[in-house]
Backbone bond lengths (Angstrom), bond angles and torsions (degrees), N, CA, C in turn:
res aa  C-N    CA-C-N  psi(-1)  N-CA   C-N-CA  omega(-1)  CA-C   N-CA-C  phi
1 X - - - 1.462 - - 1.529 109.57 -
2 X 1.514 118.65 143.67 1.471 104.96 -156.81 2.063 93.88 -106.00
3 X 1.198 106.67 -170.68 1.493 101.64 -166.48 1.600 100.87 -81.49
4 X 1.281 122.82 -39.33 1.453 126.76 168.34 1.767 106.05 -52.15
5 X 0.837 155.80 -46.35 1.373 172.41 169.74 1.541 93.94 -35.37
6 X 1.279 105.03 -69.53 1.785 117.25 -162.34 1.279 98.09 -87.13
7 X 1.706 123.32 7.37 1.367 105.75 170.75 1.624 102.42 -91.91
8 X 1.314 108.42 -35.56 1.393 120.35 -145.54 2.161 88.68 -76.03
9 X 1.545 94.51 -38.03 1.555 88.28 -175.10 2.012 114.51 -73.57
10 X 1.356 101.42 -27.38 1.559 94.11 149.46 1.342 124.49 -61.29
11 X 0.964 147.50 -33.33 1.205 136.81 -144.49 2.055 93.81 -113.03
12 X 1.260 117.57 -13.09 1.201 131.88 171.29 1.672 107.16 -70.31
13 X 1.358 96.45 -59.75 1.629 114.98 175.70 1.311 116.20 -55.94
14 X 1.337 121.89 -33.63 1.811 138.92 175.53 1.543 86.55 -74.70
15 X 1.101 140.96 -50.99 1.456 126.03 -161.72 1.623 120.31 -67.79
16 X 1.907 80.61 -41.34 1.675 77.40 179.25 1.831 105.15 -71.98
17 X 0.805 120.65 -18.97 1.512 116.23 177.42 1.437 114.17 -70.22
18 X 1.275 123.44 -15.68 1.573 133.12 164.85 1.445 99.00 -91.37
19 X 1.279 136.35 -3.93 1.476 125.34 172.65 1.598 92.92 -81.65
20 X 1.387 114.27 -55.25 1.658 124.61 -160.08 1.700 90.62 -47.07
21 X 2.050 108.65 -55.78 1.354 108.73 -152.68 1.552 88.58 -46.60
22 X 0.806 145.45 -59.18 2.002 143.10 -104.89 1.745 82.00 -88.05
23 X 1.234 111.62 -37.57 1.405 101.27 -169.96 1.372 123.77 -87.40
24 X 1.875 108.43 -16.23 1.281 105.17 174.52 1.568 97.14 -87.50
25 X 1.195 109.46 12.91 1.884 98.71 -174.69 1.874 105.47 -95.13
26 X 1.085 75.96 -32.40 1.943 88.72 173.80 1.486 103.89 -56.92
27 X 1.814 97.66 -75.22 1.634 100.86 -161.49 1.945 108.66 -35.49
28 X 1.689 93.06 -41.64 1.665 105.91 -156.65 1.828 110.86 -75.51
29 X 1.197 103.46 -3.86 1.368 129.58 -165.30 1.874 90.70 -78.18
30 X 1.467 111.41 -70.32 1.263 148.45 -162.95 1.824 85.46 -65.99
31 X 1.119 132.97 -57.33 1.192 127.96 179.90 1.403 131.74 -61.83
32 X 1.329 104.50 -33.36 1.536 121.88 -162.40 1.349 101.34 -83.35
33 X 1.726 104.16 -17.98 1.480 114.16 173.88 1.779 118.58 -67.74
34 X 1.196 101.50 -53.63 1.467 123.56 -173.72 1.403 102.74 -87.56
35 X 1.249 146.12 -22.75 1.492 131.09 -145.71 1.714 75.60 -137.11
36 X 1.119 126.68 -37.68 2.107 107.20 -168.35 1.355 90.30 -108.21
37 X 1.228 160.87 -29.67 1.380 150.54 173.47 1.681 104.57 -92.02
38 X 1.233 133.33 -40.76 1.673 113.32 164.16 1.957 133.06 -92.96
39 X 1.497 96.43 -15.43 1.222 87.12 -176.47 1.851 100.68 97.20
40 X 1.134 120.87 -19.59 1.676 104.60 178.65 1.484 105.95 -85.47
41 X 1.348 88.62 144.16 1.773 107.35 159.80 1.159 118.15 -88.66
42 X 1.333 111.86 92.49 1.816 113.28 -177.37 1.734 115.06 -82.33
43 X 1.509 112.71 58.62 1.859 97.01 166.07 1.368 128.41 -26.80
44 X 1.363 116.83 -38.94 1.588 129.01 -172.49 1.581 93.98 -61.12
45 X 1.759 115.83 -32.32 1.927 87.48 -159.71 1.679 112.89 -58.05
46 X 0.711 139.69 -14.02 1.578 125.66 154.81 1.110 127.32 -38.40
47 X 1.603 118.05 -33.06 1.269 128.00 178.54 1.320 127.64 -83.91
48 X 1.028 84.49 -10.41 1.979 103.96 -178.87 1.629 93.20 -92.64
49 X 0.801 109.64 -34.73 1.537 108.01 179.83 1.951 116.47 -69.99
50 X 1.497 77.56 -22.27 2.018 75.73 172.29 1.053 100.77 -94.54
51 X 1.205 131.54 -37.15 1.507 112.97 -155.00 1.721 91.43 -90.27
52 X 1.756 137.45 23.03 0.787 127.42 161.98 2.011 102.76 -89.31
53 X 1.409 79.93 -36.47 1.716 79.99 -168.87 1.561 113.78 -86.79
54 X 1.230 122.80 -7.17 1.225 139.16 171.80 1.664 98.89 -62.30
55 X 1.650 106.36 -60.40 1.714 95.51 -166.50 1.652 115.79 -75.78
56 X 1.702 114.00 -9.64 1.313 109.04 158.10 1.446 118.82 -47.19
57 X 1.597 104.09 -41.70 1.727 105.35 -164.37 1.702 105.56 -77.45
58 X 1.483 111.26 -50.99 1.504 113.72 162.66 1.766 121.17 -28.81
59 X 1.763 95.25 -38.66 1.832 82.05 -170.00 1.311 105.55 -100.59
60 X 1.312 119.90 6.69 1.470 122.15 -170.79 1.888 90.58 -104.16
61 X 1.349 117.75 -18.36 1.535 97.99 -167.25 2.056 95.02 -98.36
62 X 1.598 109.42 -18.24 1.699 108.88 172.51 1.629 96.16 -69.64
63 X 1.192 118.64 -46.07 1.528 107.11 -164.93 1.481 117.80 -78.36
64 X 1.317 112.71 -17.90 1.680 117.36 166.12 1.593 103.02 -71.30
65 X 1.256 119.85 -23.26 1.258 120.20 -155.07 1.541 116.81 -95.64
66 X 1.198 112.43 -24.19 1.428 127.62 -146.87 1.619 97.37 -159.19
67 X 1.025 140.38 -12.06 1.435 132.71 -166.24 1.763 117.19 -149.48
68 X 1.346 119.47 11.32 1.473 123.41 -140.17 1.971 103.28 -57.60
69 X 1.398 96.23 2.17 1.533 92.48 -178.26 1.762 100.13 -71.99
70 X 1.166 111.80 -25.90 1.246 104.11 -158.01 1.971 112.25 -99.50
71 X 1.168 101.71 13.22 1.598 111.29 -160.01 1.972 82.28 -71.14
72 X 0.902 136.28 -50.84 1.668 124.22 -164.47 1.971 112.11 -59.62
73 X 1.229 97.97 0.17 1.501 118.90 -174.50 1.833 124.29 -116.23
74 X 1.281 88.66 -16.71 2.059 97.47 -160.50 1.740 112.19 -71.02
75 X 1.452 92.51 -10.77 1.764 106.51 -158.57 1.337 106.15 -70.03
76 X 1.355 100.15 -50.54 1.768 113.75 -162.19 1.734 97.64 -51.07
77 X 1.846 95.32 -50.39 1.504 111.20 -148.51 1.185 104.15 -54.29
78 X 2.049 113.46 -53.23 1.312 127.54 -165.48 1.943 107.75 -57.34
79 X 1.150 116.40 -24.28 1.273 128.52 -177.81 1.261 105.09 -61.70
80 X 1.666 133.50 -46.69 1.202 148.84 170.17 1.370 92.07 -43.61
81 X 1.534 115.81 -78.38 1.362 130.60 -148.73 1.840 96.83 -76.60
82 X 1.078 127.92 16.74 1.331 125.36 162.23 1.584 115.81 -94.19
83 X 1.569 91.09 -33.41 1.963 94.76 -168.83 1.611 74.91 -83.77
84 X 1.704 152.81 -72.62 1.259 131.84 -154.27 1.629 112.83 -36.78
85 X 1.370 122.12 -64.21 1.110 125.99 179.15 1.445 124.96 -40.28
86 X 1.097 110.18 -42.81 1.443 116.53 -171.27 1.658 104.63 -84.21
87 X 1.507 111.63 -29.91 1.904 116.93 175.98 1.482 95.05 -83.92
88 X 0.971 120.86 -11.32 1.820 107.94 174.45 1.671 95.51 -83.19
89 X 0.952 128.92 -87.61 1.576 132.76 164.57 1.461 118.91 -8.03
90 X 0.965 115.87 -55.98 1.528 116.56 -175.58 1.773 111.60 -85.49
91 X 1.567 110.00 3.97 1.359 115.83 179.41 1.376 82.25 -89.78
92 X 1.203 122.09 -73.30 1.655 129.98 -179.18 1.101 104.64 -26.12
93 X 1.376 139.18 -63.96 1.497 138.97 -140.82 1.695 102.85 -86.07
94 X 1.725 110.81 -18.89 1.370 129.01 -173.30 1.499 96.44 -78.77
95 X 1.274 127.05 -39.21 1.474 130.19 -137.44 1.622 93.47 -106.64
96 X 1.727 106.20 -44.34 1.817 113.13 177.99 1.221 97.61 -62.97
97 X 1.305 125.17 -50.17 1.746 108.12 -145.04 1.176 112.88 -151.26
98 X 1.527 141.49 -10.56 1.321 145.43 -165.85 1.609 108.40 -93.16
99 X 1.588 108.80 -30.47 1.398 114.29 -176.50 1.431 108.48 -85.97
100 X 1.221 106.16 -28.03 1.987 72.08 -179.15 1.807 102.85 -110.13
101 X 1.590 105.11 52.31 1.214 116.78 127.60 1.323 157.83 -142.35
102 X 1.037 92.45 38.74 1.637 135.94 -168.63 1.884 93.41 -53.47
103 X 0.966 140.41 -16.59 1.429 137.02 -156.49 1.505 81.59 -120.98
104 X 1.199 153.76 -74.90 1.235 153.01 166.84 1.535 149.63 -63.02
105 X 1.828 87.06 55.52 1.661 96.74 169.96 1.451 138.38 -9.14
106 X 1.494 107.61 -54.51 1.444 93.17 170.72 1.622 117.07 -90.39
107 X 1.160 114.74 -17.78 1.540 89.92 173.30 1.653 112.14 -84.77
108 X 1.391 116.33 35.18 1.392 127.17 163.87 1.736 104.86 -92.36
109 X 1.306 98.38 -40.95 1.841 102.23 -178.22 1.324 99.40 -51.19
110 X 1.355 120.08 -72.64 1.218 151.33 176.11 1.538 107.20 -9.78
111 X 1.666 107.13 -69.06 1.387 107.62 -171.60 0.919 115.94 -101.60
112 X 1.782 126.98 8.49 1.670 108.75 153.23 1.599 121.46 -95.74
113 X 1.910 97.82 -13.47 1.760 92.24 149.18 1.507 123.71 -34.63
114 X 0.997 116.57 -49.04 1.317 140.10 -139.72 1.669 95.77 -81.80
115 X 1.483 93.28 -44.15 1.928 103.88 -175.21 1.389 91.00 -96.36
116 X 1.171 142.77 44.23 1.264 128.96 175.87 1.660 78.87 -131.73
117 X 1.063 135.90 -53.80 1.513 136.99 -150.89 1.756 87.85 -88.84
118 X 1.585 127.40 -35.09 1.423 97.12 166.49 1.544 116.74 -84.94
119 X 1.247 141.84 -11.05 1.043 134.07 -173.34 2.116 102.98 -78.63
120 X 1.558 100.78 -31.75 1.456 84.92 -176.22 1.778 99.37 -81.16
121 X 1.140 140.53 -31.41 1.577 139.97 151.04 1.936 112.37 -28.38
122 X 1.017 93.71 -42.26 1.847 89.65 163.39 1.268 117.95 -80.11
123 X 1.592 125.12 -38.13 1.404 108.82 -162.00 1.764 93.08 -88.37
124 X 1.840 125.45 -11.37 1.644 116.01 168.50 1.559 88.72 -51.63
125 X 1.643 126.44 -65.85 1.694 132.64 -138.31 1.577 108.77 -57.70
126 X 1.672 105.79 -43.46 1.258 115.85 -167.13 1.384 110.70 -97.72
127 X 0.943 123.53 -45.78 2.053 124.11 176.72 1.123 113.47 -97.86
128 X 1.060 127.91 -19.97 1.918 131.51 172.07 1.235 112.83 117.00
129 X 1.302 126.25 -171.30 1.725 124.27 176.92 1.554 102.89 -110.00
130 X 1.377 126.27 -18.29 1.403 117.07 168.36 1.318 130.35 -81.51
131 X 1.626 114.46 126.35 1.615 95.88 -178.28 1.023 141.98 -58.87
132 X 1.786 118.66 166.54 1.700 98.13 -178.20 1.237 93.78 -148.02
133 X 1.258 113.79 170.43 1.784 127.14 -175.58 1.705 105.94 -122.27
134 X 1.318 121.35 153.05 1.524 114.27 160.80 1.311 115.00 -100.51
135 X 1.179 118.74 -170.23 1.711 114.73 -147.35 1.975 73.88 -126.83
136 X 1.666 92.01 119.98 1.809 102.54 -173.54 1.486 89.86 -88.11
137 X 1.477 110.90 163.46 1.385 122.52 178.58 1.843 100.00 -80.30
138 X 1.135 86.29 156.78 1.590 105.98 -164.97 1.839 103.62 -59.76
139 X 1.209 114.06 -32.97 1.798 124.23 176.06 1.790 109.07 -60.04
140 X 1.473 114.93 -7.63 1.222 118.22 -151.53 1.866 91.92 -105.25
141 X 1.439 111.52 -30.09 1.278 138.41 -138.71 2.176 92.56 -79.45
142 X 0.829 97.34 167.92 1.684 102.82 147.29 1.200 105.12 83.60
143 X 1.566 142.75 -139.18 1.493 145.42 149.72 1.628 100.17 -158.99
144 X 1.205 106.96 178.09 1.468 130.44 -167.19 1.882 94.28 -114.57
145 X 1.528 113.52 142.85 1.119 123.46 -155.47 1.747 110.47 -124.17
146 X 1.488 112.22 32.11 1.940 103.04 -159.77 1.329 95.85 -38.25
147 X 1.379 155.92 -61.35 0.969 135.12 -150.39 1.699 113.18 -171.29
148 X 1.502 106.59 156.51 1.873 117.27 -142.76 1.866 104.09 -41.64
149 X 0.921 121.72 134.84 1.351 124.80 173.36 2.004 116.84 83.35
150 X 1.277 103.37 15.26 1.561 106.99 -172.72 1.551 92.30 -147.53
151 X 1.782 84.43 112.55 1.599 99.83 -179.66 1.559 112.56 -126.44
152 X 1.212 118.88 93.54 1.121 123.72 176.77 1.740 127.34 -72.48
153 X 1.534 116.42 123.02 2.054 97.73 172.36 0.858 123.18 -70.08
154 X 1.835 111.94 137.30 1.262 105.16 156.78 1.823 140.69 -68.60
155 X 1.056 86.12 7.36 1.664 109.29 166.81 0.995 120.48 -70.60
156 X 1.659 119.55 -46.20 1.418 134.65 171.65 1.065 121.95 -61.96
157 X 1.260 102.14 -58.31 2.077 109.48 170.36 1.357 102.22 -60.46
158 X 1.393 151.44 -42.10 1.374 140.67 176.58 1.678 111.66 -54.26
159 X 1.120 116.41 -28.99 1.107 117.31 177.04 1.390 131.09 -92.14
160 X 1.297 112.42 -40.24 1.979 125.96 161.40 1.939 90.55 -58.74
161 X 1.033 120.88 -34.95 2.020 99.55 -175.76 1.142 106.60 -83.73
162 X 1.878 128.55 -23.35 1.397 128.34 147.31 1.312 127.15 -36.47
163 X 1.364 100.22 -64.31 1.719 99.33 -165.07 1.655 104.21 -80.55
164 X 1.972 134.13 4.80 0.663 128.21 -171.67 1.265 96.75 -85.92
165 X 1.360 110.05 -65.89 1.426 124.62 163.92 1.361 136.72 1.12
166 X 1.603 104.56 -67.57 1.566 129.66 -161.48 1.720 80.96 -90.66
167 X 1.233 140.03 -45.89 1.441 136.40 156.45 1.715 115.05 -17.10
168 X 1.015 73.24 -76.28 1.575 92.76 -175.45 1.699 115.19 -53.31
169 X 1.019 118.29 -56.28 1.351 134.98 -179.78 2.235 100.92 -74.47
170 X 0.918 122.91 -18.20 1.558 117.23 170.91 1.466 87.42 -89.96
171 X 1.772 150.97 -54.32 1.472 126.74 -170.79 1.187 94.13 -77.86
172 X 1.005 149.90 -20.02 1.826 125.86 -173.39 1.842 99.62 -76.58
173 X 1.598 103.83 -45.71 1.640 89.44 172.78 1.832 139.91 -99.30
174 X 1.914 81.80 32.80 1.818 88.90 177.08 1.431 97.40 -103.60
175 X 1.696 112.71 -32.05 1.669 131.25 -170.59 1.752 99.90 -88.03
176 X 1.071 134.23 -36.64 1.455 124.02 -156.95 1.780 108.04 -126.26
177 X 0.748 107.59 4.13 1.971 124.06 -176.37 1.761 94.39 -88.16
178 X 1.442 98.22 167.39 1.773 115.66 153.54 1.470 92.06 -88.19
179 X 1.557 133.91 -40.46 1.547 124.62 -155.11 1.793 89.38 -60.43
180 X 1.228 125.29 -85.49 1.382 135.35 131.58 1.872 107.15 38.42
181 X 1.017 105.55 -80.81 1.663 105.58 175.96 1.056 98.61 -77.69
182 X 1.453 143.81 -22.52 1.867 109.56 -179.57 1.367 101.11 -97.59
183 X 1.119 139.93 1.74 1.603 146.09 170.18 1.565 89.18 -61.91
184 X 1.632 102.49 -75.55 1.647 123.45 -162.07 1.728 101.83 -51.08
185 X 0.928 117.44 -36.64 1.636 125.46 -178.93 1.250 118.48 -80.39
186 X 1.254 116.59 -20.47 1.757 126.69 -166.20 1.338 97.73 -106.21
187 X 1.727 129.39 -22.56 1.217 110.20 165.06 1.341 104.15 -106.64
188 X 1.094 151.39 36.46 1.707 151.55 178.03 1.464 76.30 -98.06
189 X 1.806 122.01 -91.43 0.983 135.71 -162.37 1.351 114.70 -112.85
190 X 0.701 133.21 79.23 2.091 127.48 169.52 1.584 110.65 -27.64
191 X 1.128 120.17 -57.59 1.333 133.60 -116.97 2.157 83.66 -93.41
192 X 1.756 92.84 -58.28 1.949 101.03 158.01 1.289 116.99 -61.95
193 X 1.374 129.66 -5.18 1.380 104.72 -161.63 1.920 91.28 -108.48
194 X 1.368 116.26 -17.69 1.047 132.39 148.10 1.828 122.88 -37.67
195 X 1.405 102.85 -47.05 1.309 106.86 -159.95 1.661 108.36 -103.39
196 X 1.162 114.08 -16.88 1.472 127.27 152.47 1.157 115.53 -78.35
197 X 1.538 139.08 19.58 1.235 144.01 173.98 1.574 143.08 61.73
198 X 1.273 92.48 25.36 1.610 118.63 171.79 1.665 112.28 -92.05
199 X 1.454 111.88 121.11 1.044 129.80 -173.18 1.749 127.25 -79.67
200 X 1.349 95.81 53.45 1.737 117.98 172.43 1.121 98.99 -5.65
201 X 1.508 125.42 -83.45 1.301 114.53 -151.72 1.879 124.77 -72.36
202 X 1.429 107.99 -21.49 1.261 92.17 151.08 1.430 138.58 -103.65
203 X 1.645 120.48 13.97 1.222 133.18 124.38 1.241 118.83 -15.10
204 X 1.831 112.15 -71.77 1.312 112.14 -142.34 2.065 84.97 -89.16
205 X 1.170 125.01 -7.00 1.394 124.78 -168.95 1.732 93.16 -89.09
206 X 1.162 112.64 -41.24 1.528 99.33 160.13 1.258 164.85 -83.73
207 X 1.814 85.17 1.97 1.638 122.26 -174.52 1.746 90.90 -89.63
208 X 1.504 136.16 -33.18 0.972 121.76 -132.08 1.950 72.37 -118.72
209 X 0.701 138.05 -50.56 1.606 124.15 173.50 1.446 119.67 -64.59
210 X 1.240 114.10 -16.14 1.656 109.98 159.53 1.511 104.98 -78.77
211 X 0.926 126.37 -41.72 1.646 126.49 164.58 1.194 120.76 -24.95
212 X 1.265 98.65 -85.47 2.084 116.95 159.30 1.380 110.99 -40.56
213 X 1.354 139.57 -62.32 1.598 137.86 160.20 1.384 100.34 -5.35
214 X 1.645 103.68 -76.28 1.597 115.80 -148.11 1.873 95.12 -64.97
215 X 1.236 113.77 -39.29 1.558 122.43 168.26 1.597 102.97 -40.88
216 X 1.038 121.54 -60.17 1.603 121.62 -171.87 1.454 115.64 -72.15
217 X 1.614 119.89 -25.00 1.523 95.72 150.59 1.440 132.33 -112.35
218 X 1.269 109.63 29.11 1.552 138.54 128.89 1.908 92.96 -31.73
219 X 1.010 114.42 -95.67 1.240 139.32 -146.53 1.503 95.76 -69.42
220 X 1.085 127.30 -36.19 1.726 137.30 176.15 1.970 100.55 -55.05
221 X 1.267 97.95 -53.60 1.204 110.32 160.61 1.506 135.47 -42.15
222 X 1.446 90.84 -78.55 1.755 89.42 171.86 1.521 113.40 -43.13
223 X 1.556 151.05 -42.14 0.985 171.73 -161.32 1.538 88.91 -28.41
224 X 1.489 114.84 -54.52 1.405 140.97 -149.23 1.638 120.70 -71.62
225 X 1.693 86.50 -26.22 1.422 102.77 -150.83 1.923 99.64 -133.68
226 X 1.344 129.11 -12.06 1.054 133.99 148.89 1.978 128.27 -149.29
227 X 1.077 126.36 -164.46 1.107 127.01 173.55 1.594 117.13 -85.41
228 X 1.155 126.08 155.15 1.920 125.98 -178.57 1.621 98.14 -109.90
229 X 1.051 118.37 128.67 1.482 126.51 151.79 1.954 110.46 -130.71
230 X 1.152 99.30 -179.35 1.587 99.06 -178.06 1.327 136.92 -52.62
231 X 1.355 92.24 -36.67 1.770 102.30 174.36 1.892 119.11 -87.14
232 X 1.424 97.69 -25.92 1.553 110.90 175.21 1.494 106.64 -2.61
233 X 1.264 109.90 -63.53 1.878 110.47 -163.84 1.240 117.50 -78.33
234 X 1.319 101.35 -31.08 1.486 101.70 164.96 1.798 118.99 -78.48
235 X 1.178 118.74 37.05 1.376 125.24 -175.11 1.296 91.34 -121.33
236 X 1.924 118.45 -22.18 1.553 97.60 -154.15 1.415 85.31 -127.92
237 X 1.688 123.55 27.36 1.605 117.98 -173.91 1.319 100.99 -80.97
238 X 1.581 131.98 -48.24 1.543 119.13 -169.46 1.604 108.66 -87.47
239 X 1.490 134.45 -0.18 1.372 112.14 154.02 1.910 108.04 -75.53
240 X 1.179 98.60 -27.50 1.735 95.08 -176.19 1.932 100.90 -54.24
241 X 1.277 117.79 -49.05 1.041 130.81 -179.86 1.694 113.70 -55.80
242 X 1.128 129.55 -73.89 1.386 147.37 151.01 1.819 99.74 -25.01
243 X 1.176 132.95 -11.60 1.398 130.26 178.88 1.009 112.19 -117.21
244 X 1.522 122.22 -10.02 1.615 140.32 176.07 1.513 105.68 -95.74
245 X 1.582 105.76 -42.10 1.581 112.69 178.62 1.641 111.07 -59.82
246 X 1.233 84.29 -67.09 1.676 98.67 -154.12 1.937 99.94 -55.30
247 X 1.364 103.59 -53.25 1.915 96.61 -173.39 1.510 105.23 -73.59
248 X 1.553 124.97 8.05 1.669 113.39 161.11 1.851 88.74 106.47
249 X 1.386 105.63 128.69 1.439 119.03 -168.59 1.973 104.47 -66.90
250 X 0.925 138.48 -68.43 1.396 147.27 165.15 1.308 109.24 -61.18
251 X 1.351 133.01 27.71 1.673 122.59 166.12 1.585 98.22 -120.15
252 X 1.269 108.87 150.23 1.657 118.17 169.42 0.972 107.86 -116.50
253 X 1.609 131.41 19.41 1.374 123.21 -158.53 1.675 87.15 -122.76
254 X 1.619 90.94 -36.34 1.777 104.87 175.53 1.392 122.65 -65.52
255 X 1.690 97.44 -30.32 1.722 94.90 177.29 1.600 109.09 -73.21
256 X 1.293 128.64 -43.26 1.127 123.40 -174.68 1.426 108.19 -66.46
257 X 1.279 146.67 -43.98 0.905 138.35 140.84 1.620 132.29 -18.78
258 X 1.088 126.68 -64.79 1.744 112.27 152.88 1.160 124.51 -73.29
259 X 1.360 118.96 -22.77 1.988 94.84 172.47 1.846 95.49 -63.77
260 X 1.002 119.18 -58.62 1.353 101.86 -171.52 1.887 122.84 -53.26
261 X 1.057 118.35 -28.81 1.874 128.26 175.72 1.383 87.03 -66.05
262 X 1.572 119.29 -67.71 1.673 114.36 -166.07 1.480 105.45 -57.04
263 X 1.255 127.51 -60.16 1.533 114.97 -167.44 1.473 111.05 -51.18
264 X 1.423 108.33 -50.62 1.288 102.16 -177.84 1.490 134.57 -74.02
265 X 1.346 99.91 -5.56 1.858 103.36 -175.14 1.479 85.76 -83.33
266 X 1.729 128.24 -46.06 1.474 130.74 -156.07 1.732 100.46 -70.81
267 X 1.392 117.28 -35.89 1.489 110.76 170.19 1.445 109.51 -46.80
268 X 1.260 107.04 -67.89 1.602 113.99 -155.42 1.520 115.25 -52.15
269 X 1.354 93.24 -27.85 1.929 97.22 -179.59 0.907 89.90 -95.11
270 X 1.551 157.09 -26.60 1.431 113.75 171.33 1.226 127.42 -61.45
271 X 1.283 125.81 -26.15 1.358 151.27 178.96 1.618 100.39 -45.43
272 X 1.486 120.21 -64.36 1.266 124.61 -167.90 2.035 104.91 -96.62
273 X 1.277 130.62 -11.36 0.931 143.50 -139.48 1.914 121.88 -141.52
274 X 0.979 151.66 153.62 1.618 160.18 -144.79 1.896 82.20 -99.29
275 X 1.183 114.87 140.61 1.713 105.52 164.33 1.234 128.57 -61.97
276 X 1.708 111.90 -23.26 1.518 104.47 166.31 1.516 118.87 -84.95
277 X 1.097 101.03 -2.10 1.800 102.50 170.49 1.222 115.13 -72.69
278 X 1.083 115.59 -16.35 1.781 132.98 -145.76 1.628 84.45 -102.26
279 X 1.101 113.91 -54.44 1.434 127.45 -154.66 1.521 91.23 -76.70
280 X 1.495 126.46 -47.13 1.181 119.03 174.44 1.762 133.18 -57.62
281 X 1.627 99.56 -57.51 1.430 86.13 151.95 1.252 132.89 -100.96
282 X 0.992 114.25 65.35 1.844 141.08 168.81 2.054 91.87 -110.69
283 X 1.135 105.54 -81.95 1.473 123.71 177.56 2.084 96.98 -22.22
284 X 1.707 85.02 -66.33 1.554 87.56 -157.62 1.478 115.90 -63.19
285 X 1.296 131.19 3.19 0.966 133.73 -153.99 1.886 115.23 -109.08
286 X 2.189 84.49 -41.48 1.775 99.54 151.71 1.282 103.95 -45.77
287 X 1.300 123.20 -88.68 1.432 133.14 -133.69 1.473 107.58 -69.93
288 X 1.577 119.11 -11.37 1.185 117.99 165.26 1.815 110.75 -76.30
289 X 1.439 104.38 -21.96 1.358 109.04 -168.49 1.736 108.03 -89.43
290 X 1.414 106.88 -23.22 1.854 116.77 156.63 0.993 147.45 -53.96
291 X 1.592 84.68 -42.70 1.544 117.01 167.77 1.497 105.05 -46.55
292 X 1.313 103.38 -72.51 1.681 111.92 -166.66 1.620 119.28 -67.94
293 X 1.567 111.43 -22.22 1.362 119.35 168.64 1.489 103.90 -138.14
294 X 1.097 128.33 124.08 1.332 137.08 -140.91 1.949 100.83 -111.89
295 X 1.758 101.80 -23.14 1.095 97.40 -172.90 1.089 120.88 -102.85
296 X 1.700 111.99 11.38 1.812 125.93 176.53 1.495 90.85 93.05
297 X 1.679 112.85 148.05 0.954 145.37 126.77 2.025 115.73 17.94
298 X 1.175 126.42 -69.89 1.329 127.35 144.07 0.934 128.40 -149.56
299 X 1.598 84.47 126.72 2.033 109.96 -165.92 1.844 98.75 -75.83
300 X 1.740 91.74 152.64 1.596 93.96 169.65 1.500 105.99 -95.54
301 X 1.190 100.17 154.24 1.749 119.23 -169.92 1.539 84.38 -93.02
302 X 1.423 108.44 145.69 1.359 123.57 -176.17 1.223 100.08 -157.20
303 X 1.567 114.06 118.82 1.591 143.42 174.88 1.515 99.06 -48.68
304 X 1.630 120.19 129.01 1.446 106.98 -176.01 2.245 81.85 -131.57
């Protein structure tokens, strides 16, 4: 194998590890919201992540079905209609059951376990237990070629300008919004941000369904890059977590920062390595890195 050869298949292997990042940047995006700015443990966000990628497959199998003029178009839209679905849901799930436990962290784990194991029991009842994929528009299809022997997807790149995107557009509206200052104010101080007349509790009912949103095009995403079945999100809940941990629970600068170290350290060893090896020293490598800084990668400074 010549040195151009083993460059081009690194740099293949680095890509797919920017496919993995984009999606652990979503899930961790959606988390870092709810779990480092509120304090909840959302088990369910996996589930938000199917029923993001679930309604990709729903609108891709009405529009093959009933509309096929429009299949070179359905992608963008269904992406919309993934973050609605999933911010309608997670308003519900905020309003049924998440708020009146706002004082008791762990029985937050507890009871979105709980909605995580019935929500994947709906998507067996209603979509089936076998997985399925939607049929991507043909612009999505193929790869990009800079040069002989290096073939990049265009699936992949659709998705790293996604998760850059929706990146970009969650810090412009946590830093430059009013939503943004009563988030930033409601977790500095609750108790003042209360008494200056900011309305915490539906703050935190809207902090925690934009969360889930960003979860659902998480999952709009994956669509692209693997198959959806019921458990899907719950396959990708403790790297979402491990990407919230490790770059520091209240930083967004930190999450993007480890989804990209994790995706890419876990590519490279699969490359040379079994996938649970990969996964193992991926794991071992955090917790050695916790060990020594306990508060992730970058801690938030907090006025004492």
């Amino acid at each position: 194998m010549t040195f151009s050869e083993m460059m081009n298949i690194g740099l293949m292997q680095g890509f797919a590890g920017l496919s993995l990042f984009a999606v652990l940047l979503l899930m961790g995006l959606g988390l870092a919201i709810i779990f480092g700015q509120m304090g909840v443990i959302n088990m369910a966000h996996g589930e938000f992540m199917t029923i993001g990628a679930y309604t990709v497959f729903m609108a891709s199998t009405l529009v093959e079905a009933h509309a096929p003029a429009w299949m070179p178009y359905y992608f963008p839209l269904s992406i919309v209609a993934a973050f609605v679905f999933a911010f309608v849901l997670g308003w519900l799930a905020e309003w049924a059951l998440i708020r009146h436990l706002y004082k008791r962290p762990l029985d937050t784990l507890l009871a979105t376990w709980g909605l995580s194991l019935g929500l994947q029991q709906v998507f067996r009842s209603v979509i089936g237990p076998k997985e399925v994929s939607p049929t991507l528009p043909e612009w999505l299809m193929g790869s990009w070629s800079p040069s002989e022997g290096l073939d990049i997807p265009i699936n992949g790149l659709f998705v790293l300008a996604l998760a850059l995107l929706v990146t970009a557009g969650v810090l412009i509206a946590l830093y430059r919004s009013r939503w943004g200052l009563r988030v930033r104010a409601t977790v500095s101080n609750r108790v003042m941000a209360n008494a200056i007349g900011i309305n915490t509790k539906k703050t935190d009912r809207l902090t925690f369904a934009i969360g889930c949103g960003v979860a659902g095009i998480a999952g709009a995403a994956f669509t692209t890059i693997g198959s959806t079945g019921p458990t899907s999100g719950s396959l990708y809940i403790v790297d979402s977590f491990l990407v919230v941990t490790f770059g520091g629970a209240a930083s967004l600068l930190g999450t993007v920062a480890s989804a990209f170290g994790i995706a890419q350290v876990q590519s490279i060893t699969e490359f040379f390595l079994s996938g649970s090896m990969a996964k193992v020293l991926t794991l071992s490598f955090i917790v050695v890195v916790l060990m020594l800084r306990p508060q992730g990668l970058f801690a938030s400074k907090v006025r004492r």
